[in-house]
mmCIF file of the N, C-alpha and C atoms, coordinates in Angstrom:
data_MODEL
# 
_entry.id   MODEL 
# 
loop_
_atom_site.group_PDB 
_atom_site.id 
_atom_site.type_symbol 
_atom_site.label_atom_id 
_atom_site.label_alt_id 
_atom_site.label_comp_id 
_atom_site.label_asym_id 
_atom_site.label_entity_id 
_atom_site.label_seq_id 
_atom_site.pdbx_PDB_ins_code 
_atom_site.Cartn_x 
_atom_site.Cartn_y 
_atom_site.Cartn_z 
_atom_site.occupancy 
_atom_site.B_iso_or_equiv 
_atom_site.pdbx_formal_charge 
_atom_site.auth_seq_id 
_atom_site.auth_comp_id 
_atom_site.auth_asym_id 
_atom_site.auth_atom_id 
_atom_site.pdbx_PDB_model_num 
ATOM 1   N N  . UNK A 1 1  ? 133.757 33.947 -49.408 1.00 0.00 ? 1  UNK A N  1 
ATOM 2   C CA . UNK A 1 1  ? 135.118 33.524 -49.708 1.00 0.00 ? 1  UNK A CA 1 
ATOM 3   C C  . UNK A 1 1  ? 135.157 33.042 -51.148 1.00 0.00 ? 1  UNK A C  1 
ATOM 4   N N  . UNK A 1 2  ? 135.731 33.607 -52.085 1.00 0.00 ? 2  UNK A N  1 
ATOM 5   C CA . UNK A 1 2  ? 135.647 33.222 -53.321 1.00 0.00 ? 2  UNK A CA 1 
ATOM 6   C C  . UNK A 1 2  ? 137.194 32.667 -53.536 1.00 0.00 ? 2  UNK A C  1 
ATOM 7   N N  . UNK A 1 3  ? 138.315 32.767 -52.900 1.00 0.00 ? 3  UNK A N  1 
ATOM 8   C CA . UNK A 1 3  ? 139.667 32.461 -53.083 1.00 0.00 ? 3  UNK A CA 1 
ATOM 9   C C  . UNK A 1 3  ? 139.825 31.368 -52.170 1.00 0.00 ? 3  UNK A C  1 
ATOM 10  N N  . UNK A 1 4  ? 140.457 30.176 -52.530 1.00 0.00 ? 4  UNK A N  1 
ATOM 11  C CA . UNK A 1 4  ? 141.043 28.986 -51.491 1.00 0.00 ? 4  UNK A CA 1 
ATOM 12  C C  . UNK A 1 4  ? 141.677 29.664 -50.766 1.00 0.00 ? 4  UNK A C  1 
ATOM 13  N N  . UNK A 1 5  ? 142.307 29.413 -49.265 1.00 0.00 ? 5  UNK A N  1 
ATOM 14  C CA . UNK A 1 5  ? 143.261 29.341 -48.775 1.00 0.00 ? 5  UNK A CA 1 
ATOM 15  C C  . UNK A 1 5  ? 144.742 28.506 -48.831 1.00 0.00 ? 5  UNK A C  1 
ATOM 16  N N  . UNK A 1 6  ? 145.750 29.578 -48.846 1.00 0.00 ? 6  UNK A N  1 
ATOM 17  C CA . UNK A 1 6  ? 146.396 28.322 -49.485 1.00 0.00 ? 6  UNK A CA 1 
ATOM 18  C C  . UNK A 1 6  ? 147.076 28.181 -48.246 1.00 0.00 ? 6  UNK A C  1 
ATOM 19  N N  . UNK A 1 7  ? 147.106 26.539 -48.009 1.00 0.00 ? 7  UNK A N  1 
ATOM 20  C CA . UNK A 1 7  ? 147.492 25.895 -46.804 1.00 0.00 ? 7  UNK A CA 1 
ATOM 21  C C  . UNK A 1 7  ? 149.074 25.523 -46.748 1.00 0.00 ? 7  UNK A C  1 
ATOM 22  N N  . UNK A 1 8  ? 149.897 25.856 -47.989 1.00 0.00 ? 8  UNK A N  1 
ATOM 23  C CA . UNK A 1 8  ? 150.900 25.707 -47.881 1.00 0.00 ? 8  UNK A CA 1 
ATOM 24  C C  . UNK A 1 8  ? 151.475 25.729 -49.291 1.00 0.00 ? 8  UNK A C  1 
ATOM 25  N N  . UNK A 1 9  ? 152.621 26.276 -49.280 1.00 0.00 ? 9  UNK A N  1 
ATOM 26  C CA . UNK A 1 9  ? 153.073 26.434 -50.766 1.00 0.00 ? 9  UNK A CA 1 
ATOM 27  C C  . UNK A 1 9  ? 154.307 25.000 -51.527 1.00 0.00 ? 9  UNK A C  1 
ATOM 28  N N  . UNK A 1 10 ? 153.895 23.780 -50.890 1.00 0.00 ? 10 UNK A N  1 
ATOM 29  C CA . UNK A 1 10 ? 154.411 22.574 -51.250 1.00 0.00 ? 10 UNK A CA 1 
ATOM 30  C C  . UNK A 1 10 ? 153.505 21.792 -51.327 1.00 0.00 ? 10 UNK A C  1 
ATOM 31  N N  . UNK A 1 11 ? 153.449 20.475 -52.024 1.00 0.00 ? 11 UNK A N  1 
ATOM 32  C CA . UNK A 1 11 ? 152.638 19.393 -51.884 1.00 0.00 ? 11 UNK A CA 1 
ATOM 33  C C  . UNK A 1 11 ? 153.149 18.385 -50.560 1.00 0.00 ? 11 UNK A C  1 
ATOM 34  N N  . UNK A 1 12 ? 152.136 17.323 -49.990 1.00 0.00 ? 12 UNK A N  1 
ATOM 35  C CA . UNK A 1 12 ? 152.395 17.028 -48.913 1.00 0.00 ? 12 UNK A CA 1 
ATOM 36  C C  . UNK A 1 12 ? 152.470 15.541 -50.049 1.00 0.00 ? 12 UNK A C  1 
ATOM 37  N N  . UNK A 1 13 ? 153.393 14.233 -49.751 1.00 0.00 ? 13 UNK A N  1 
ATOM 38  C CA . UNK A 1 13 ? 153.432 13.144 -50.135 1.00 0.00 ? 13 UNK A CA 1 
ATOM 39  C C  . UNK A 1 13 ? 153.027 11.978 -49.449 1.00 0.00 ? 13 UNK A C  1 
ATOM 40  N N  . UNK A 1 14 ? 151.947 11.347 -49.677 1.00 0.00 ? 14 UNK A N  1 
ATOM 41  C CA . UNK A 1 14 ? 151.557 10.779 -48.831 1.00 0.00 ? 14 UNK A CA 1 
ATOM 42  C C  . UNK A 1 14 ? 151.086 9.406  -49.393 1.00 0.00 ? 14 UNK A C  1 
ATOM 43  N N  . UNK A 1 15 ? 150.877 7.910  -48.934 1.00 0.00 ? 15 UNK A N  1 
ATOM 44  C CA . UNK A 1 15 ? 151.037 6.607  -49.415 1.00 0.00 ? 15 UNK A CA 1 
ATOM 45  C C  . UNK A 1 15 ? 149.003 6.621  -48.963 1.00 0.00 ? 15 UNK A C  1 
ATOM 46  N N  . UNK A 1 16 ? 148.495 6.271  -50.473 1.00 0.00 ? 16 UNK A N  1 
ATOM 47  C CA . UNK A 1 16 ? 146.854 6.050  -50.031 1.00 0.00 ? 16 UNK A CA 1 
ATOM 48  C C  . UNK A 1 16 ? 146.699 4.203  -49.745 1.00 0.00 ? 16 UNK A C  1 
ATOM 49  N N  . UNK A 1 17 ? 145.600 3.935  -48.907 1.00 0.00 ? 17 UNK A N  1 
ATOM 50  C CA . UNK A 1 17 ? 144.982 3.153  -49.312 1.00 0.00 ? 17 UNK A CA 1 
ATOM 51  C C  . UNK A 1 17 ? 143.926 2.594  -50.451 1.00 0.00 ? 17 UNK A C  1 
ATOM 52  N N  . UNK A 1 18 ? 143.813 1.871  -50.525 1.00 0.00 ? 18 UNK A N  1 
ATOM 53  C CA . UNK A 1 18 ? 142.390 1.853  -51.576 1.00 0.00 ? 18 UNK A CA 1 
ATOM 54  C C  . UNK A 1 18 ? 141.507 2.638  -50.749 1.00 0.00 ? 18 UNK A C  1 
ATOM 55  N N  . UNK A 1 19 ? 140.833 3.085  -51.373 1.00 0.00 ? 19 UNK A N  1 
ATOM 56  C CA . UNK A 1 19 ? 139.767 3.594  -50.584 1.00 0.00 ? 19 UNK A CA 1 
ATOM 57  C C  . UNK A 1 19 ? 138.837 4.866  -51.270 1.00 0.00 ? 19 UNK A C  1 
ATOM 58  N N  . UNK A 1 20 ? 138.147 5.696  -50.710 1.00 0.00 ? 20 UNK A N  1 
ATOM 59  C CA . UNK A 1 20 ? 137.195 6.615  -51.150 1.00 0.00 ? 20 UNK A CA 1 
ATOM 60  C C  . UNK A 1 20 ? 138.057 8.432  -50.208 1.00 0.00 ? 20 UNK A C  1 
ATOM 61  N N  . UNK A 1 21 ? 138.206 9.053  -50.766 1.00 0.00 ? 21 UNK A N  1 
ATOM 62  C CA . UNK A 1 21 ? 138.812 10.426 -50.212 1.00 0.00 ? 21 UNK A CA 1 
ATOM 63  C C  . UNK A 1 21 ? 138.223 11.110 -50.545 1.00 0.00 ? 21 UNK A C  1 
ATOM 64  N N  . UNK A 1 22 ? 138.677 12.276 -49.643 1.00 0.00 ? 22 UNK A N  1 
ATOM 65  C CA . UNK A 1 22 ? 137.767 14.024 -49.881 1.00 0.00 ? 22 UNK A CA 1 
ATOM 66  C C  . UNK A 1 22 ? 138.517 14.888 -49.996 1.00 0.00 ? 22 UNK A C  1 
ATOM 67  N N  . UNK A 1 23 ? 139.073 15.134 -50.213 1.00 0.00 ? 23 UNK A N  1 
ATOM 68  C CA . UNK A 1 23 ? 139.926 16.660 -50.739 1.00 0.00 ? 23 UNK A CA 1 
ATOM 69  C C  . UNK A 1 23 ? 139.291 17.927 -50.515 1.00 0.00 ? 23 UNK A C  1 
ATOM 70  N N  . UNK A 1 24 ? 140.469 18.280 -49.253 1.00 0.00 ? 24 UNK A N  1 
ATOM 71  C CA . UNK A 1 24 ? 140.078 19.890 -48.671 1.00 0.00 ? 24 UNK A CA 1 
ATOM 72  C C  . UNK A 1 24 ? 140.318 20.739 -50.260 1.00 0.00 ? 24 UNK A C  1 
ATOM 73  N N  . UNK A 1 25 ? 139.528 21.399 -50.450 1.00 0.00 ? 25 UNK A N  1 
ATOM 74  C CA . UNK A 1 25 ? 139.414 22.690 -51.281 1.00 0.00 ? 25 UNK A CA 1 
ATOM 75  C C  . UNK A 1 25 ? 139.410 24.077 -51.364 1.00 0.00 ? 25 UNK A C  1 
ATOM 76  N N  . UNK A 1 26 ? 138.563 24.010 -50.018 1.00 0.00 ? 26 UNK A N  1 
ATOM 77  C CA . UNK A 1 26 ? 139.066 25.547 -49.416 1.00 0.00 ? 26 UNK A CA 1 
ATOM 78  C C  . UNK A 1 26 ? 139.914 25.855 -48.612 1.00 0.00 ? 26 UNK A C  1 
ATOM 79  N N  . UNK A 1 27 ? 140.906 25.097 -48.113 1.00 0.00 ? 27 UNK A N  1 
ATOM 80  C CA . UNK A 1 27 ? 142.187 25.077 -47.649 1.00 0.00 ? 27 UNK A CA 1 
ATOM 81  C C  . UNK A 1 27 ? 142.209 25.562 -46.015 1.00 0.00 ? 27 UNK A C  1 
ATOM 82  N N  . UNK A 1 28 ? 140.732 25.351 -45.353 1.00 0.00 ? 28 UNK A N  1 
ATOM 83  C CA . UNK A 1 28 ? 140.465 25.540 -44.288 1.00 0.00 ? 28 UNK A CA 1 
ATOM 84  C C  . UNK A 1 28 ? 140.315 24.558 -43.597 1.00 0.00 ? 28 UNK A C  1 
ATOM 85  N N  . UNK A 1 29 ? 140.648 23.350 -43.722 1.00 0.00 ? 29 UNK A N  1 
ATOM 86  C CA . UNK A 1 29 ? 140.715 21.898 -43.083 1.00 0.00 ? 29 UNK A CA 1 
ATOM 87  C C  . UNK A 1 29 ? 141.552 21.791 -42.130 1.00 0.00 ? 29 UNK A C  1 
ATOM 88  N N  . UNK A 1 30 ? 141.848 21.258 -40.983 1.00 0.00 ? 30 UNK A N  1 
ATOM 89  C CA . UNK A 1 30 ? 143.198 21.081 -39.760 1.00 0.00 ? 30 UNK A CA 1 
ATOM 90  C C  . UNK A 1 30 ? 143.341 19.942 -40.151 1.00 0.00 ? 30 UNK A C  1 
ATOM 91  N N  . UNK A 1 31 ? 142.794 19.244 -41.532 1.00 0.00 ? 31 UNK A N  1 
ATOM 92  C CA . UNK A 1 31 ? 143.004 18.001 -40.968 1.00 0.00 ? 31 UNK A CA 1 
ATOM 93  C C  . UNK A 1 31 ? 143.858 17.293 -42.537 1.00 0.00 ? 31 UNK A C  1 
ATOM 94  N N  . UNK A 1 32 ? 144.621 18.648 -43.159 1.00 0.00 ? 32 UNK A N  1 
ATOM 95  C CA . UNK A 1 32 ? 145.189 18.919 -44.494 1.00 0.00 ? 32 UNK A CA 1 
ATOM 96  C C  . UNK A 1 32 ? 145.987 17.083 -45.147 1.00 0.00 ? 32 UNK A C  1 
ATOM 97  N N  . UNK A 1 33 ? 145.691 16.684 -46.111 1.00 0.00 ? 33 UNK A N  1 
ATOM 98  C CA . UNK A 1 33 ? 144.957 17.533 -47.081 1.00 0.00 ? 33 UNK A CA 1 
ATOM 99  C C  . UNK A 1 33 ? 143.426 16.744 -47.304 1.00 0.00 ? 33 UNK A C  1 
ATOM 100 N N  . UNK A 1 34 ? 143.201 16.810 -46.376 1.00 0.00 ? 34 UNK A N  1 
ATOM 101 C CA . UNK A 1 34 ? 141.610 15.886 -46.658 1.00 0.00 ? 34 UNK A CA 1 
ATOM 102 C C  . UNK A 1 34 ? 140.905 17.167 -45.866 1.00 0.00 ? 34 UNK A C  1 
ATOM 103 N N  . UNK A 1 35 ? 139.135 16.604 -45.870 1.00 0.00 ? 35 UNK A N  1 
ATOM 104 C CA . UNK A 1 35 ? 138.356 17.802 -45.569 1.00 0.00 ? 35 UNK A CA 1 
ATOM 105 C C  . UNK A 1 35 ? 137.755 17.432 -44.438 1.00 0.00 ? 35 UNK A C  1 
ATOM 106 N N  . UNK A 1 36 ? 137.375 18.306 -43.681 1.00 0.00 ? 36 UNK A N  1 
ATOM 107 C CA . UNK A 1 36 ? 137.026 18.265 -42.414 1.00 0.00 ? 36 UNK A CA 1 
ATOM 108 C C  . UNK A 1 36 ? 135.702 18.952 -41.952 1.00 0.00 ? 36 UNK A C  1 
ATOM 109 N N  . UNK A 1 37 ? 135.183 19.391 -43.157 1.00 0.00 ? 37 UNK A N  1 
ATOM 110 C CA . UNK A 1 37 ? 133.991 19.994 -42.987 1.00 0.00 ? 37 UNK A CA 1 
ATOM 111 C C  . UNK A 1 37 ? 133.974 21.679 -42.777 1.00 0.00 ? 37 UNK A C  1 
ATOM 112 N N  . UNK A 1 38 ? 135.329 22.324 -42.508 1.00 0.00 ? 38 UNK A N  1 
ATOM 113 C CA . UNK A 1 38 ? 135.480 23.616 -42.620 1.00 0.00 ? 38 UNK A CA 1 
ATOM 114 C C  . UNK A 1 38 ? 135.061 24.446 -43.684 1.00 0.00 ? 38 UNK A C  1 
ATOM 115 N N  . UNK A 1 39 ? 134.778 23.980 -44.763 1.00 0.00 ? 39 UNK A N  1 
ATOM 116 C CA . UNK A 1 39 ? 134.589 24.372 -45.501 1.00 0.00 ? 39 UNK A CA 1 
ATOM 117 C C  . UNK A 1 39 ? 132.383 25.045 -45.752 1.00 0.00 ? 39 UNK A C  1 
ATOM 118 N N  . UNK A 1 40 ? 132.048 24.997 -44.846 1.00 0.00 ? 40 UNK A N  1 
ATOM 119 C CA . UNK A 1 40 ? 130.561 25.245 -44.165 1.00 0.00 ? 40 UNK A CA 1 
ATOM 120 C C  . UNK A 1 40 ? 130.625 26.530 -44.428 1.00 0.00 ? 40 UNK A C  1 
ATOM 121 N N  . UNK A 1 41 ? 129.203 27.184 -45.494 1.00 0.00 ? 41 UNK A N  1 
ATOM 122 C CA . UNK A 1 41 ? 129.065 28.775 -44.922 1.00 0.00 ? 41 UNK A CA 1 
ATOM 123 C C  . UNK A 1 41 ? 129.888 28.776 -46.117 1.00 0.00 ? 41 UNK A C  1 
ATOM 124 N N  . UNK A 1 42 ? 130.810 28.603 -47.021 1.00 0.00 ? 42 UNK A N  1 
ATOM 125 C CA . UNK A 1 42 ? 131.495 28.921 -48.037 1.00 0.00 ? 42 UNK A CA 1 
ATOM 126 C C  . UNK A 1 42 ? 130.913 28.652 -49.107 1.00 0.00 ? 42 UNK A C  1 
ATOM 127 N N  . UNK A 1 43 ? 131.585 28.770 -50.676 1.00 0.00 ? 43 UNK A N  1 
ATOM 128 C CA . UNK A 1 43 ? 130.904 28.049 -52.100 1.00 0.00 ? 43 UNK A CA 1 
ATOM 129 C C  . UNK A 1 43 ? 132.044 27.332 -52.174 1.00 0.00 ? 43 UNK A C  1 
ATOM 130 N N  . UNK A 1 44 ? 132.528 26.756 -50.946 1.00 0.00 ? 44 UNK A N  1 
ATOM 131 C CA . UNK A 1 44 ? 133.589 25.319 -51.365 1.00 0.00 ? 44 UNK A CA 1 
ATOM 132 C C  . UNK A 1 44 ? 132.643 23.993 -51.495 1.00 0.00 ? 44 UNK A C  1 
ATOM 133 N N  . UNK A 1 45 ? 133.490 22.883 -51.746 1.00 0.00 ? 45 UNK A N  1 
ATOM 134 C CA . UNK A 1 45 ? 133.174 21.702 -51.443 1.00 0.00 ? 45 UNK A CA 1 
ATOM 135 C C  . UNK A 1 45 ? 133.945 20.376 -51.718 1.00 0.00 ? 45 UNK A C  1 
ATOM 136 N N  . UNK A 1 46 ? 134.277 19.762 -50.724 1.00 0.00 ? 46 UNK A N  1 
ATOM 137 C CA . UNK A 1 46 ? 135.269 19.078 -51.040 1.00 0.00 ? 46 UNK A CA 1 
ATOM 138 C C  . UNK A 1 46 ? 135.805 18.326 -52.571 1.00 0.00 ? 46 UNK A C  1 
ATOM 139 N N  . UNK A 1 47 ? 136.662 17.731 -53.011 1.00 0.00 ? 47 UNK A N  1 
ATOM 140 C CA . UNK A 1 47 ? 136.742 16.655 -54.345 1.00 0.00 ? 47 UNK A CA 1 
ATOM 141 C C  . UNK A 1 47 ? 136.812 15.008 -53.873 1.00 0.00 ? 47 UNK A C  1 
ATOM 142 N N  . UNK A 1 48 ? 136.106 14.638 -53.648 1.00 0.00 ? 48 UNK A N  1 
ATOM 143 C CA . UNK A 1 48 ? 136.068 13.059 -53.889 1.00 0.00 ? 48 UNK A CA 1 
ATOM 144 C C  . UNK A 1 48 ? 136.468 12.351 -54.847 1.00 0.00 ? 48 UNK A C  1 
ATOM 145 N N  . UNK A 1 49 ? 137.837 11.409 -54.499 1.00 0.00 ? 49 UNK A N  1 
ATOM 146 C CA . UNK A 1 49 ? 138.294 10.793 -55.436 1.00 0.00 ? 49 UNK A CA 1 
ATOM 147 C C  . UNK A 1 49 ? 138.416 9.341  -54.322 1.00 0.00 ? 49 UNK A C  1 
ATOM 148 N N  . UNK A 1 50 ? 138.752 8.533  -55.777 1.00 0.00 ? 50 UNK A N  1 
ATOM 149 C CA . UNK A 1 50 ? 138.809 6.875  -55.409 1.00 0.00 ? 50 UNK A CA 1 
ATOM 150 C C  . UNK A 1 50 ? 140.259 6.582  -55.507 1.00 0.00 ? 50 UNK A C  1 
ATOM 151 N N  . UNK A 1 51 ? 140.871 5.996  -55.021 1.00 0.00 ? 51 UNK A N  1 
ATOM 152 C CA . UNK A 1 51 ? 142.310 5.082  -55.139 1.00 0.00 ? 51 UNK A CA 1 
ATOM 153 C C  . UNK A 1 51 ? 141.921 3.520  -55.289 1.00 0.00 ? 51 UNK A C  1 
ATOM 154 N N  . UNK A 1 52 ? 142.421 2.641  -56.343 1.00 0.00 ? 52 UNK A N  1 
ATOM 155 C CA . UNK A 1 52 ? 141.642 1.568  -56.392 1.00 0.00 ? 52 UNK A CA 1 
ATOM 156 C C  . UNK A 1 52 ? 142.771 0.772  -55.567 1.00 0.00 ? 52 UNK A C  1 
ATOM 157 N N  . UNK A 1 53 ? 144.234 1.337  -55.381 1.00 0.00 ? 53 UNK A N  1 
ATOM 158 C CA . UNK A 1 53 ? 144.827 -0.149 -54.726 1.00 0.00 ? 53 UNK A CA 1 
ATOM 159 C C  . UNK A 1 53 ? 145.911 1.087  -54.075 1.00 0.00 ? 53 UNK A C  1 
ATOM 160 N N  . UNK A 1 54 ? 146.410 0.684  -53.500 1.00 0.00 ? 54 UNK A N  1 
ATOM 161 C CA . UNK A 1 54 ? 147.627 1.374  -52.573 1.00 0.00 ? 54 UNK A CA 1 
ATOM 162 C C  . UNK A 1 54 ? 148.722 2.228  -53.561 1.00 0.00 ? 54 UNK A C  1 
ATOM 163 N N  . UNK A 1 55 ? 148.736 3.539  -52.850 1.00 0.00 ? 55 UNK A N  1 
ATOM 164 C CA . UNK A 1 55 ? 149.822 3.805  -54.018 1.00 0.00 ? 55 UNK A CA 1 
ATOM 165 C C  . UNK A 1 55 ? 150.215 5.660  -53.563 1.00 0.00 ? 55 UNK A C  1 
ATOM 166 N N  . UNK A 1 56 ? 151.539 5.605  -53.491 1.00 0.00 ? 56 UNK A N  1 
ATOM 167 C CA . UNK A 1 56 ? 152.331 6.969  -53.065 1.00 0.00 ? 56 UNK A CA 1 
ATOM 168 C C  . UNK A 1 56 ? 151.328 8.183  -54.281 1.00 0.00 ? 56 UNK A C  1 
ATOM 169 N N  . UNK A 1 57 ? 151.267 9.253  -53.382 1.00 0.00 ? 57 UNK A N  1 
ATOM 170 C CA . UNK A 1 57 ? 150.607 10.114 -54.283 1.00 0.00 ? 57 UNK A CA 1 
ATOM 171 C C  . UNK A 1 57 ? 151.225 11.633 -53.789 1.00 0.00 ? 57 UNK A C  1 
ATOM 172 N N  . UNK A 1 58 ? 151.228 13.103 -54.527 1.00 0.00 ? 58 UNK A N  1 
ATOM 173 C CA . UNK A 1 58 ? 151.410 14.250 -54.250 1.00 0.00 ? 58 UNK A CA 1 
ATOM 174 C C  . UNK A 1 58 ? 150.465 15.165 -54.020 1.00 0.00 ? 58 UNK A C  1 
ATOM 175 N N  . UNK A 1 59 ? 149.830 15.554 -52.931 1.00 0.00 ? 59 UNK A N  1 
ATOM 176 C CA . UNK A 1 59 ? 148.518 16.192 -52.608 1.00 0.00 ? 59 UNK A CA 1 
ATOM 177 C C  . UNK A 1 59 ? 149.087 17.616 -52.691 1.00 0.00 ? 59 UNK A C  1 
ATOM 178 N N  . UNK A 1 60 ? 148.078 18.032 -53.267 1.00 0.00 ? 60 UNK A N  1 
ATOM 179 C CA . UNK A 1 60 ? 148.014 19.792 -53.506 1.00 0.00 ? 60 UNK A CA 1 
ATOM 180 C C  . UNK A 1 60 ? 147.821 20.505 -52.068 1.00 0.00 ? 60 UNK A C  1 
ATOM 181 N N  . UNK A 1 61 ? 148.525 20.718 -51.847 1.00 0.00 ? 61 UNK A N  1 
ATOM 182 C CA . UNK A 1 61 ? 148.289 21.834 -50.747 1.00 0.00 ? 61 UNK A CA 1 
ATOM 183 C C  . UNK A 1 61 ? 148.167 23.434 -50.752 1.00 0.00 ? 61 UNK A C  1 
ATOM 184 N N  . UNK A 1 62 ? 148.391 23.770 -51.919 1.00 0.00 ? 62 UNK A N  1 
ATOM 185 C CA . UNK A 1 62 ? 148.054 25.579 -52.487 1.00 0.00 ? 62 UNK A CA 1 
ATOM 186 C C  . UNK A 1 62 ? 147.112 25.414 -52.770 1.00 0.00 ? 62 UNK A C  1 
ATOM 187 N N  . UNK A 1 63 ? 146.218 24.494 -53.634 1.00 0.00 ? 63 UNK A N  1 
ATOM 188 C CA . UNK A 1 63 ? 144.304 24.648 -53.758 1.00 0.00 ? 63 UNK A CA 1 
ATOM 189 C C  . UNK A 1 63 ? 144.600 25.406 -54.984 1.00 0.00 ? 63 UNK A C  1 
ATOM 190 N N  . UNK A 1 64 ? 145.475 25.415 -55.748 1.00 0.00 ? 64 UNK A N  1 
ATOM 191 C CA . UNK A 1 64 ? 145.234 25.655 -57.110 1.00 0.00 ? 64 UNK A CA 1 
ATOM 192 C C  . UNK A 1 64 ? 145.972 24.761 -58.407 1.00 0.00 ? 64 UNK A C  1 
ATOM 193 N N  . UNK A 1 65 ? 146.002 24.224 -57.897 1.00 0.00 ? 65 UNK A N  1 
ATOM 194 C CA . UNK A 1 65 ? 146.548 22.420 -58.767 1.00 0.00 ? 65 UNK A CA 1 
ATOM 195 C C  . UNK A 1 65 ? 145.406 22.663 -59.918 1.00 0.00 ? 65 UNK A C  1 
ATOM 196 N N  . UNK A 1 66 ? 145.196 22.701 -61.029 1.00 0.00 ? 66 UNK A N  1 
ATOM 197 C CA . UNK A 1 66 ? 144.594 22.413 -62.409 1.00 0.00 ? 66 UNK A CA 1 
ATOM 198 C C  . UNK A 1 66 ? 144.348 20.795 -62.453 1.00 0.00 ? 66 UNK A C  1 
ATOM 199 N N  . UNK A 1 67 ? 144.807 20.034 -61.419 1.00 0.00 ? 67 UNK A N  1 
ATOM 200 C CA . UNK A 1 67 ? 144.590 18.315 -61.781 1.00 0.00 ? 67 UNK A CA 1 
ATOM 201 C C  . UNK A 1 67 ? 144.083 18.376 -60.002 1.00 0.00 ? 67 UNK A C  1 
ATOM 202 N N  . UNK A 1 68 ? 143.120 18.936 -59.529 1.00 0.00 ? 68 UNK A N  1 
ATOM 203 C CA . UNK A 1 68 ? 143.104 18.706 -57.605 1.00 0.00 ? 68 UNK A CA 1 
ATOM 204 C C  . UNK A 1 68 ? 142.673 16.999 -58.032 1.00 0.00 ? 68 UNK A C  1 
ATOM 205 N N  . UNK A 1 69 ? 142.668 16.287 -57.288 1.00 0.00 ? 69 UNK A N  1 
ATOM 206 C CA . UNK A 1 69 ? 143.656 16.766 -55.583 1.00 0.00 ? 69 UNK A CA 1 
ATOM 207 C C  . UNK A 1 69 ? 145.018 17.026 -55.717 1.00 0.00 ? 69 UNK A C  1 
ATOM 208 N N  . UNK A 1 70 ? 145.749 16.098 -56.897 1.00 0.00 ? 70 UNK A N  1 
ATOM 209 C CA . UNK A 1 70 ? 147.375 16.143 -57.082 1.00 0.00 ? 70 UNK A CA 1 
ATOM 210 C C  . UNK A 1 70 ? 147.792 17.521 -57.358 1.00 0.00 ? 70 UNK A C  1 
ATOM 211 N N  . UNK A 1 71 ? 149.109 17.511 -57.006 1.00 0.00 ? 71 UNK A N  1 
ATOM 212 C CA . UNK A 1 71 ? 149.534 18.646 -57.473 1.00 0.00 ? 71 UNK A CA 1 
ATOM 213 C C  . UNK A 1 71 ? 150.242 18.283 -58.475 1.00 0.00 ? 71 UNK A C  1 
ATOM 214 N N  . UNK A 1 72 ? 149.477 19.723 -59.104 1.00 0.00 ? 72 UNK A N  1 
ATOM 215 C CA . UNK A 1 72 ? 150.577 19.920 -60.668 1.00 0.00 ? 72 UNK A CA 1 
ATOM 216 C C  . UNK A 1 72 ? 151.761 20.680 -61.247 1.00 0.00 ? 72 UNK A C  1 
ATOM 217 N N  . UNK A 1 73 ? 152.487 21.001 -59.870 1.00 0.00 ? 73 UNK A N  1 
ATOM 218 C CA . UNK A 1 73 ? 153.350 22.064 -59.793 1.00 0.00 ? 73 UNK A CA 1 
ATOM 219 C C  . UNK A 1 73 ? 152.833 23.790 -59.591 1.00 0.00 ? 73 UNK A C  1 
ATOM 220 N N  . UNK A 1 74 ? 151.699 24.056 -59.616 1.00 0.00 ? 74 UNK A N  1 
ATOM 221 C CA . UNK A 1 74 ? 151.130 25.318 -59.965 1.00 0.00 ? 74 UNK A CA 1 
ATOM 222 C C  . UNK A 1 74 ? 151.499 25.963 -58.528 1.00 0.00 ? 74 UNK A C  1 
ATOM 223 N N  . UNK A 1 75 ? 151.894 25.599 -57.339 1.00 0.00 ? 75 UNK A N  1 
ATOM 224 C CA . UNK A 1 75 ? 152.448 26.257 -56.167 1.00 0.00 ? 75 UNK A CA 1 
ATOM 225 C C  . UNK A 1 75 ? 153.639 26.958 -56.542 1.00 0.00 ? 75 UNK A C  1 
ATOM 226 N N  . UNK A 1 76 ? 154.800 26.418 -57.430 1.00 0.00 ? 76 UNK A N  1 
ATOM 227 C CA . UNK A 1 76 ? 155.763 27.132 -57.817 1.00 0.00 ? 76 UNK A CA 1 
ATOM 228 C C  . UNK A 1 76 ? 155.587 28.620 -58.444 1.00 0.00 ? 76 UNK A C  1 
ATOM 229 N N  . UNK A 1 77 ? 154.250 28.833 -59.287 1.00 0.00 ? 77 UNK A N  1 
ATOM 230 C CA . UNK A 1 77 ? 154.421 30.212 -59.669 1.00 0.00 ? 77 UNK A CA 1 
ATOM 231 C C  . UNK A 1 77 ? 153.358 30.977 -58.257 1.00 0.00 ? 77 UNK A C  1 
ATOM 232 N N  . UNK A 1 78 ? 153.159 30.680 -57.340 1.00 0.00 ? 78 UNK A N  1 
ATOM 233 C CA . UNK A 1 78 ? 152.075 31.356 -56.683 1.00 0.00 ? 78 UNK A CA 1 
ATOM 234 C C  . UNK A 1 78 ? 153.199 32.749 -56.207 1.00 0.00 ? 78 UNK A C  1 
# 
């Protein structure tokens, strides 16, 4: 599999905690938009990012965001 799946052609908006995240990448996660380990057997691997305090964010859900995990609008030209 050399192409993400794209899990949806919008970003999903969602409020983080502080905390430590994983970001589905190969867009094979059920458990969108974090990773679930589907990604096994592929040359994916999730993105780990930190949130240091609570705060509304726009998760990429096409897997071709230029800024992953956020989206950067790049679903609009898919």
């Amino acid at each position: 599999m050399s192409e993400a799946k794209v899990f949806d052609r919008k970003p999903t908006v969602i409020t983080l905690e502080s905390g430590t995240y994983h970001w589905c990448s190969c867009g094979l996660s059920d458990n969108q938009p974090f990773c679930n380990g589907s990604h096994k057997g592929t040359d994916f691997k999730p993105v780990t990012f930190q949130v240091d305090e609570q705060r509304q964010v726009a998760m990429c859900l096409c897997k071709a965001t230029g800024n992953a995990p956020f989206c950067d609008g790049t679903h609009k030209n898919l």
